[in-house]
C-alpha positions as a printed Julia matrix, in Angstrom:
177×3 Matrix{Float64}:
  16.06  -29.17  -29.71
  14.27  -29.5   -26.53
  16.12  -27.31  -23.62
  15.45  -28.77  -19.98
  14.15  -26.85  -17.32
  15.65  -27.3   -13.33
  13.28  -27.32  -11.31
  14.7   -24.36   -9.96
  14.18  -22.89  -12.94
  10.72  -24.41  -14.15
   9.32  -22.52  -10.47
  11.06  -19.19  -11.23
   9.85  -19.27  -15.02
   6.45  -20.14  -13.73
   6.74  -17.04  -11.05
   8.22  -14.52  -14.02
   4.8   -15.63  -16.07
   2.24  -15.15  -12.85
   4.13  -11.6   -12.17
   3.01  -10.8   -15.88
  -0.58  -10.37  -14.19
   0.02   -9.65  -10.65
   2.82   -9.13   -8.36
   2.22  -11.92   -5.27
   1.19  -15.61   -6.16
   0.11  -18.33   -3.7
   1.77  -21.19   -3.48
  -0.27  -23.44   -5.1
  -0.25  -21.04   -7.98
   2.94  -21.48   -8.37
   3.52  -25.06   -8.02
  -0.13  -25.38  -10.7
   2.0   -23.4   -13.13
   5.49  -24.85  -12.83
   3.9   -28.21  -12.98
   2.12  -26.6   -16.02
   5.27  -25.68  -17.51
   6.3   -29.63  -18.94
   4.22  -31.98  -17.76
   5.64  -35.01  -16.06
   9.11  -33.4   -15.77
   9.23  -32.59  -12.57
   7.69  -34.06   -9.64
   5.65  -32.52   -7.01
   8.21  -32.81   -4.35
  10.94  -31.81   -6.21
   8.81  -28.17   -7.39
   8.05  -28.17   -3.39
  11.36  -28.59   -2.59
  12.56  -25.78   -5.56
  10.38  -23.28   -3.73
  11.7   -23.95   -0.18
  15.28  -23.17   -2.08
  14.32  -20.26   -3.61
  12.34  -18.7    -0.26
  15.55  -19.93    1.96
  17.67  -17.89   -0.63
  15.67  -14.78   -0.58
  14.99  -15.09   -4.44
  11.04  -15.55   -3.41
   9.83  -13.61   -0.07
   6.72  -14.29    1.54
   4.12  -11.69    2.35
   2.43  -10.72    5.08
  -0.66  -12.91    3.57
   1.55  -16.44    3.42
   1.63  -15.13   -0.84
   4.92  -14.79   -2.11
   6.47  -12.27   -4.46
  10.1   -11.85   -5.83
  12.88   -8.92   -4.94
  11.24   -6.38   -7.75
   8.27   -5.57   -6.9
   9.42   -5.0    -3.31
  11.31   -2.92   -4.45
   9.6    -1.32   -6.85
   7.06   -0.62   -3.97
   9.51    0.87   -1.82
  10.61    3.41   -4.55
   7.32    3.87   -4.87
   6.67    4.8    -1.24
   9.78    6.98   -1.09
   8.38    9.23   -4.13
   5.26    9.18   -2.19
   6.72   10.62    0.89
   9.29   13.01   -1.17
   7.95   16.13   -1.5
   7.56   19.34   -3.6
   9.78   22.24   -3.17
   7.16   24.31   -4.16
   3.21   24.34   -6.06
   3.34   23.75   -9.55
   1.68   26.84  -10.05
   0.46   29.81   -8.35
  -2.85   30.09   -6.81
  -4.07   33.07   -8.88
  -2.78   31.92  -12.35
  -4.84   28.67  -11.53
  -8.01   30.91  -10.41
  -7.57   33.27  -13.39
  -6.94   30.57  -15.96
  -9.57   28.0   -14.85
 -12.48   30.89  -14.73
 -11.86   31.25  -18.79
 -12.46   27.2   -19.21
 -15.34   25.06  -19.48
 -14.26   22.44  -16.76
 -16.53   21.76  -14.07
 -16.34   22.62  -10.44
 -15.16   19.1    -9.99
 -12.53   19.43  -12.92
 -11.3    22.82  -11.64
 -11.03   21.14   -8.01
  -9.03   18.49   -9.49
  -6.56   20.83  -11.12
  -6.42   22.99   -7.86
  -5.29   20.1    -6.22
  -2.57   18.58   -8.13
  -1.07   22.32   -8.88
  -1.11   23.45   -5.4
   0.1    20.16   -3.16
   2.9    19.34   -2.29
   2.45   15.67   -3.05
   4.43   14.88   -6.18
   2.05   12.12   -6.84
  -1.5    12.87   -7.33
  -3.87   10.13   -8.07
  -6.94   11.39  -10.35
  -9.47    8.31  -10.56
 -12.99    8.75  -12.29
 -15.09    6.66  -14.58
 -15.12    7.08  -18.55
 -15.77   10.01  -20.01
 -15.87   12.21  -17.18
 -13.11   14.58  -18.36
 -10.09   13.55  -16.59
  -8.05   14.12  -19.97
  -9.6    17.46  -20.28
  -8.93   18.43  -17.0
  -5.43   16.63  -17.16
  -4.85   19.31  -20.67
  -5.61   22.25  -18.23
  -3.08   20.89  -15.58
  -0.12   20.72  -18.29
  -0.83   23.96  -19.4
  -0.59   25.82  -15.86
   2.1    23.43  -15.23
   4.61   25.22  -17.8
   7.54   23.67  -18.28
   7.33   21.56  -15.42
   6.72   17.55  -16.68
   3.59   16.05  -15.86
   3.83   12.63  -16.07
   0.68    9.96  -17.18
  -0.15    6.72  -15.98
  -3.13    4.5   -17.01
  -4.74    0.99  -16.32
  -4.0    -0.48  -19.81
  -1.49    0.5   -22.95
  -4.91    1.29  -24.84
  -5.86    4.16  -22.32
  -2.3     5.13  -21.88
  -2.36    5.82  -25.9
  -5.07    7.91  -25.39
  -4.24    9.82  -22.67
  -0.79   10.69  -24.15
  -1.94   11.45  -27.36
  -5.31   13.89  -26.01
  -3.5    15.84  -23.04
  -0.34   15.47  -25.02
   1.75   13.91  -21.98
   4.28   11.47  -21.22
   1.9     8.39  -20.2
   3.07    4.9   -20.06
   1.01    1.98  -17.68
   0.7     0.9   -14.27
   2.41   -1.92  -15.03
């Protein structure tokens, strides 16, 4: 048995698939892939006209670029900023145990930077970004360990690098996504 899609919700099953990939879709995205969704169904106008409902009840909000996104990632974003702008009571760790313990390692002046950084701020987010193979992991392994029992938490571009970062610095690491 064949269910039937609204057209309501042919455009909002249409934005939950784009959102899979990205979190704003244009317009004509949208109405491509809810027409996509079962051909001939629904007309044009009447996917138009679905949008227009769903913008005028705040379901779909439009972005500063005329793209629109729905209510999570807003706020998703907005957590995001506010953990961005909370900060750390105190360094993770003190600046002599980091000299001390990074002058018995192998890490590069870079690495040892890198840790530095993300031990001493204040910023509870630190963004470490840095092609293959440079030793983010390995610098990442010194971080945990100066860290103590503080959690240091992982977050990669793809489930594949978030396996590997998890299982090699032995952190909690999940996606971007």
């Amino acid at each position: 048995m064949k269910v039937v899609l609204s057209p309501l919700d042919a455009v909002w099953q249409a934005m939950e698939h784009l959102e899979e990939r990205q979190c704003v879709a244009r317009r004509t995205d949208l109405l491509a892939a809810a027409l996509g969704r079962d051909p001939g169904r629904h007309s044009h106008e009447e996917l138009e006209a679905a949008i227009d409902r769903l913008r005028r009840d705040r379901h779909l909000a439009d972005t500063n670029s005329g793209d629109m996104t729905t209510r999570q990632p807003l706020r998703s974003e907005r957590a995001m900023i506010a953990a961005l702008r909370d900060r750390r009571p105190e360094a993770l760790a003190s600046a002599q145990d980091i000299t001390a313990q990074l002058e018995a390692t192998s890490l590069t002046d870079g690495q040892r930077d890198a840790v530095r950084t993300i031990l001493l701020s204040d910023n509870r987010i630190v963004v470490v970004q840095g092609f293959a193979g440079t030793g983010k992991t390995r610098m990442l392994k010194e971080v945990v360990q100066l860290a103590g029992d503080r959690p240091v938490i992982g977050l990669a571009p793809s489930s594949a690098a978030a396996r590997i970062l998890a299982l090699e610095a032995g952190i909690d690491t999940t996606t971007l996504q």
